[in-house]
N, C-alpha and C positions, 0 to 999 in steps of 0.2 A: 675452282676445279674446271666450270665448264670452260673458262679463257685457256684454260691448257690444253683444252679437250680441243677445241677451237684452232688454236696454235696446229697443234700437231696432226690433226685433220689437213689443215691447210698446205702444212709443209708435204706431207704424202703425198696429198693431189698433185704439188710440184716435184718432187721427186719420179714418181709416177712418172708424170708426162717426160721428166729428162731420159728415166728410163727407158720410155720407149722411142726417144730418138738416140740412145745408145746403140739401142738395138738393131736400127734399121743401119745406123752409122757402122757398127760387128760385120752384119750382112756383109753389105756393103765389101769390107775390108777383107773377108774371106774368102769373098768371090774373087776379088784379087789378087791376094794370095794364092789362091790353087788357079787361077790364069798363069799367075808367074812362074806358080814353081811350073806347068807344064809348060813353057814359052822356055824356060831354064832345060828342061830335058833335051825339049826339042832341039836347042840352040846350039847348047853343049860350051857356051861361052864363059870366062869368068865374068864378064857386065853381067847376060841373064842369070848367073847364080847372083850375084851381087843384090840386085835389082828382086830377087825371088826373098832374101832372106830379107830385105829393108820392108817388102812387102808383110813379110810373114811378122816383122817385128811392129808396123803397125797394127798389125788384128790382131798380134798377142798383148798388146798395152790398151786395145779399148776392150779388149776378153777382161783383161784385170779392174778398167774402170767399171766396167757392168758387174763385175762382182763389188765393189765398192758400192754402188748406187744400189744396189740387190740387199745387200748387208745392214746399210742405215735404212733403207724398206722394213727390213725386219726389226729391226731395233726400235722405230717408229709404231709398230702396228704392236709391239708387244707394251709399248707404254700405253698406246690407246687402249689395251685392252686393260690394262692394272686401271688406269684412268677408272674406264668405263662397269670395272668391277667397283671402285671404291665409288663410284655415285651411285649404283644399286644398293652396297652395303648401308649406305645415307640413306635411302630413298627408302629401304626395309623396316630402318630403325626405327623412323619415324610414325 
């Protein structure tokens, strides 16, 4: 049990850290985004609409990936907790 406890500790911590360069990568992609769509108003062009939605469809696909890497976070931290309950239950018994 504690090698799984181990495992999955481990992989959070890497999860973790990708998450938060997801994050900064999101930023990043939104700030973009709302540059372009207003570069797009301003312009009034089909390229800056063009150029506004290709942007917007990158910050909406790493939106999706951050909820992906957000989700196995949780799935991860709820095993560590069964984990961490069933070595208490051991650790009571005894």
């Amino acid at each position: 049990m504690r090698t799984s406890l181990t495992a999955v500790t481990g992989r959070l911590k890497t999860l973790r850290a990708e998450l938060a360069v997801v994050d900064e990568q999101l930023l990043f992609l939104e700030d973009e985004a709302d540059s372009a769509r207003l570069r797009a108003l301003i312009a009034e062009t089909p390229l800056a609409e063009a150029e506004s939605r290709e942007c917007r469809r990158h910050a909406d696909a790493m939106g999706k990936q951050r909820k992906v890497f957000a989700s196995a976070i949780g799935s991860l931290e709820r095993e560590q907790d069964d984990l961490l309950d069933r070595m208490a239950a051991e650790m009571a018994a005894r």
